[in-house]
N, C-alpha and C positions, 0 to 999 in steps of 0.2 A: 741825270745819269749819262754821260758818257759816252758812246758806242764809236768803234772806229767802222761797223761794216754801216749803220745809220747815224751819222757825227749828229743830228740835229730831231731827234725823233720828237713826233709833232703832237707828241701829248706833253713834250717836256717831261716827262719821268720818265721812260724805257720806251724804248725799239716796239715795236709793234709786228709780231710776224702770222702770215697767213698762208696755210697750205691748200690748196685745191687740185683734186681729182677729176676731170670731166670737163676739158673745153666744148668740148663737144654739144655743152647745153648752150652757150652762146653761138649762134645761127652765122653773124657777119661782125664784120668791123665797127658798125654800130653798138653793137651790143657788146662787144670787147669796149669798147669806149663807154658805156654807160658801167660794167664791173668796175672796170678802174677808177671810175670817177665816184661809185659808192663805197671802195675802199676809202680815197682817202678821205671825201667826205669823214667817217668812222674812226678817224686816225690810224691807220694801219699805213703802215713805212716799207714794210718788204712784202713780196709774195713772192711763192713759189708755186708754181706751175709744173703739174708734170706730163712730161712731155716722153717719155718712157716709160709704158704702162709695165705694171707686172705682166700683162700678155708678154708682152715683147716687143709690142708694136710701138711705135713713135708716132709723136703729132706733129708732124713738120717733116718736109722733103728732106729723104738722106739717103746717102749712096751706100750706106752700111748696113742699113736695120732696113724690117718693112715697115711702110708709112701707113697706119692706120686707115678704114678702107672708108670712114667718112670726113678726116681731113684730106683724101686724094683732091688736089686740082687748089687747094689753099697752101697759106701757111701758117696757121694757129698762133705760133710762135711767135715770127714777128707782127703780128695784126696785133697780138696782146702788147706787143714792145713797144709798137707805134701810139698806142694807145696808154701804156704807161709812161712815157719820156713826155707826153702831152699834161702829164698832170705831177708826175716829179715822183712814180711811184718806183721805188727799185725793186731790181726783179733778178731773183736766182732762179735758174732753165733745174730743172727737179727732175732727176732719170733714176728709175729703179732697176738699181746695179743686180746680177746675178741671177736672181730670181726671172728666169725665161720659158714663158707660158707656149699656148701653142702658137705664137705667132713670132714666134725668135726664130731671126733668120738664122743666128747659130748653131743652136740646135734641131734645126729641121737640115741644115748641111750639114752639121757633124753630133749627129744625136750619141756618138760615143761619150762627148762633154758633158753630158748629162749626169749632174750629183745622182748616186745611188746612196737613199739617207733611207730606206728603208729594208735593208737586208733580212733576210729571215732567219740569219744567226742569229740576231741581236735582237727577233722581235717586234718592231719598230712599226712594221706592216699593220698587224692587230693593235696597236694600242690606236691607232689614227688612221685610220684607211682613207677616211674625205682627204687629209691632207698631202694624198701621192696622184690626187687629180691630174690631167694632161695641163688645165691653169696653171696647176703648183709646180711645172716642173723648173728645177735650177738646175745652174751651171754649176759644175765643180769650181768654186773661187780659189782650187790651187794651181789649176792647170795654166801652162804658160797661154797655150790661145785663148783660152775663155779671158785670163786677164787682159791682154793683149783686143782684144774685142773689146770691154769695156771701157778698156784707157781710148779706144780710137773713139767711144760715141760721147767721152765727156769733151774730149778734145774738137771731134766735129762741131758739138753746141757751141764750147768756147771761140773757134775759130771763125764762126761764119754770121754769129749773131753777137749785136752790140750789148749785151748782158752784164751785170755790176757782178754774174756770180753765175758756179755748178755748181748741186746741192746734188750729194749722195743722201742714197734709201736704200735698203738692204743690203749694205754694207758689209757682209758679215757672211759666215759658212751657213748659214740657211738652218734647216730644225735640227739643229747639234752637230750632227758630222758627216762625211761623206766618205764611202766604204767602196769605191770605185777601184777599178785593178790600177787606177794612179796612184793613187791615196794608198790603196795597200802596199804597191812596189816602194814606196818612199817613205813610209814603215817601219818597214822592215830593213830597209836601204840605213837611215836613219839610228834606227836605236834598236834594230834584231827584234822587234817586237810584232806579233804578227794580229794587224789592227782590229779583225773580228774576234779574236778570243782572248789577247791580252793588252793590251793598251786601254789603260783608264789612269785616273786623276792619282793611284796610288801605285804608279809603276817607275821604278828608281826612273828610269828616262822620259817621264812621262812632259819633263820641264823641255827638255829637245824634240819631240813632237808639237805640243802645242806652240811653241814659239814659233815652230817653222810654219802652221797655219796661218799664226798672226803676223808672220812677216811677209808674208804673200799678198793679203789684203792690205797691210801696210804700203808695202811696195808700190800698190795699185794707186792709194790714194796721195803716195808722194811722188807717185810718174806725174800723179794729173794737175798737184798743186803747183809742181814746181813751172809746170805748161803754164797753167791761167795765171799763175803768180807774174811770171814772165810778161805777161799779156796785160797785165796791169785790173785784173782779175781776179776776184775773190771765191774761195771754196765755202763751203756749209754742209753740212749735216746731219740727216734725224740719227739718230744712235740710242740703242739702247740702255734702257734707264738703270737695269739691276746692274751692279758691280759686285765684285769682279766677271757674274758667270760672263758679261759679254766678251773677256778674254776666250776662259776657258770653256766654255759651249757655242761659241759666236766667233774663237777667233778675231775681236773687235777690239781693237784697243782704243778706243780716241783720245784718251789721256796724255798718249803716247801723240798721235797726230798734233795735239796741240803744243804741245813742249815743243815737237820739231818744226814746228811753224808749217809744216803741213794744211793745218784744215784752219780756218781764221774763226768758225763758229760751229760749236756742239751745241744740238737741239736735241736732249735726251727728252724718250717720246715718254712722258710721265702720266699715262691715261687712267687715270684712277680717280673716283666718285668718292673718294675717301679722304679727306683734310688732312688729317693725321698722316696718313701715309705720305702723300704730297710733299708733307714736310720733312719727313724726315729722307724721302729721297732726293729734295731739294739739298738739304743739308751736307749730303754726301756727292752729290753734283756740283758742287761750289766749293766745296776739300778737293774735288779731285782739279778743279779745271785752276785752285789757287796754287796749287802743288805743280802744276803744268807751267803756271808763270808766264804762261803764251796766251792768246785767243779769248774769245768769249765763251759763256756758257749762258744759253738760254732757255729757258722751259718749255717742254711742250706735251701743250694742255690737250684733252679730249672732250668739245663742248658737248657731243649729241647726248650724251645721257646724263646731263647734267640738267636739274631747273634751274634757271636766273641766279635765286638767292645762293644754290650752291655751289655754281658756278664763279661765282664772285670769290665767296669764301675759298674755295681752288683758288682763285688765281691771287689773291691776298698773300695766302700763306707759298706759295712760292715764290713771291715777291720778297717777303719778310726774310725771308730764310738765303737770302742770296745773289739768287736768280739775277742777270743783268736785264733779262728782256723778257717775252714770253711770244709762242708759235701758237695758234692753233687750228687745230687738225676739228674738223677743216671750214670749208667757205660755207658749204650750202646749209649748214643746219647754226651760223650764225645770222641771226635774228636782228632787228635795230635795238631791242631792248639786250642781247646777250654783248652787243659791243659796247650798249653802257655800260652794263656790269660789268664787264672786262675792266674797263677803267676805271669805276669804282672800285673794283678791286685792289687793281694795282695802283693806287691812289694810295689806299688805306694799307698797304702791305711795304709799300715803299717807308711810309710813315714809320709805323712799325719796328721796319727791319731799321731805321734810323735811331726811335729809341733805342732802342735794345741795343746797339754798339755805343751809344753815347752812356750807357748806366753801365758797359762790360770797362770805358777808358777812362768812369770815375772811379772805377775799382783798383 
């Protein structure tokens, strides 16, 4: 198979992509050199690193963000770069957009940008209380600075580190919507609708509302493609799997990214212990990314709660079903034994998905 963001992926059937959380467990440059070197051992082609926690914080020196307070005096980032170019491993810099914990320089300077997704008109408080933690706190992703913030720290990555890629992660309006006095004035500005008590999915203007959220984060991820594209730099993204809600409760369009040559690769995050499900949201991730005509479309798996044998079966049938490549989320709970299966999988799903268009073109 193909791939233009991995032209030569080194199992010979599909891309190989790997997400990791936590540099922080490898100590020095030694140990960044041994990761890299049991990726590709295992055939794995890309990683993503993320270097933008949902804190807020960043692993690598930046004039924008604060630098995480146990990579202070390194640089994570390129120690990992230096150590992936030595073994030919490519590497997209992984920053979790929006979502700003308590360590967002943002919102500790202007905590007015702070999404208010839990109003107590609407509720929202009581149904989730864990999830209005000071961790969980996000950016409004319609306001111009918040986006304006983000575009500078995908831009930082790409400008300053020799990287084949930035990979967007919360992407999206955060737990359905933000009822902030922006979000309300623009509302109402908007389509007269006043966004705590009448604005929903069955209000005549309801289609001029949500567009204009989705074309905010739009906006964002085509300021920043068109930067690295420039730069001779590729974009990526985890995105959410269900369709359509990631428009209209997510503001996410990626379908949309991909057509405009925006984002070069959708990794819809597909974490489900479930075969059957796999498939069929496979099935509809591979409609939308062939309807886009642009980009890649890869899967991404969730190994931790998977055993071996089911793991395999996962990654089979979203092989079968489409899928150009597959991600998974993430490094430390892949085992030697779940990288074979992986490729066992995608071995037997490749297979597969080959019958099965060869008996649909005798038809």
């Amino acid at each position: 198979m193909t791939s233009k963001i991995v032209p030569a992926p080194r199992t010979g059937i599909a891309p190989v992509g790997v997400w990791i959380h936590g540099l922080e467990c490898f100590a020095d440059r030694d140990a960044l050199r041994g990761f890299a070197e049991r990726l590709v051992t295992h055939g794995v082609d890309i990683l993503f690193p993320c270097v933008k926690q949902t804190s807020g914080y960043v692993d690598y020196p930046s004039s924008i963000a604060t630098q995480s307070a146990w990579s202070v005096g390194r640089d994570p980032l390129q120690e990992l770069l230096d150590a992936a170019s030595e073994f030919g491993l490519t590497v997209h810099a992984w920053l979790c957009n929006f979502i700003e914990g308590k360590g967002s320089a943002l919102l500790n300077a202007h905590p007015e940008l702070q999404a208010m997704q839990n109003h107590p008109a609407k509720g929202l408080q009581s149904e989730r209380p864990e999830m209005w933690a000071e961790s969980n706190r996000w950016a409004c992703s319609n306001h111009p600075m918040v986006l304006a913030y983000e575009t500078a720290l995908m831009r930082e990555v790409a400008d300053r580190y020799p990287v084949a890629g930035v990979h967007f992660d919360y992407v999206r309006s955060g737990f359905h919507q933000c009822y902030c006095g922006y979000c309300r004035a623009k509302c109402q500005e908007l389509t007269g609708a006043d966004l705590l008590t009448q604005m929903g999915n069955f209000h005549p203007q309801a289609r001029v509302w949500y567009d204009w959220r989705a074309d905010n984060i739009s906006s964002f991820v085509r300021h920043v493609g068109e930067h690295v594209h420039a730069r001779g730099q590729e974009t990526s993204a985890a995105v959410f799997c269900v369709l359509p809600l990631s428009y209209n409760e997510q503001a996410q369009d990626w379908p949309l990214w991909l057509r405009e040559g925006w984002l070069d690769l959708a990794i819809p995050m597909t974490y489900s212990t479930i075969p059957r499900e796999t498939r069929l949201y496979t099935l509809n991730h591979a409609a939308c990314a062939a309807d886009a005509g642009r980009g890649e479309m890869w899967e991404g798996l969730y190994v931790d709660p998977c055993d071996d044998a089911l793991f395999e079966e996962i990654a089979a049938e979203a092989m079968s079903c489409g899928a150009q490549g597959l991600t998974v989320f993430q490094y430390h709970a892949l085992t030697d034994e779940k990288f074979a299966r992986l490729h066992a999988g995608m071995a037997a799903g490749t297979a597969a998905g080959a019958a099965s268009s060869g008996r649909l073109q005798k038809k």
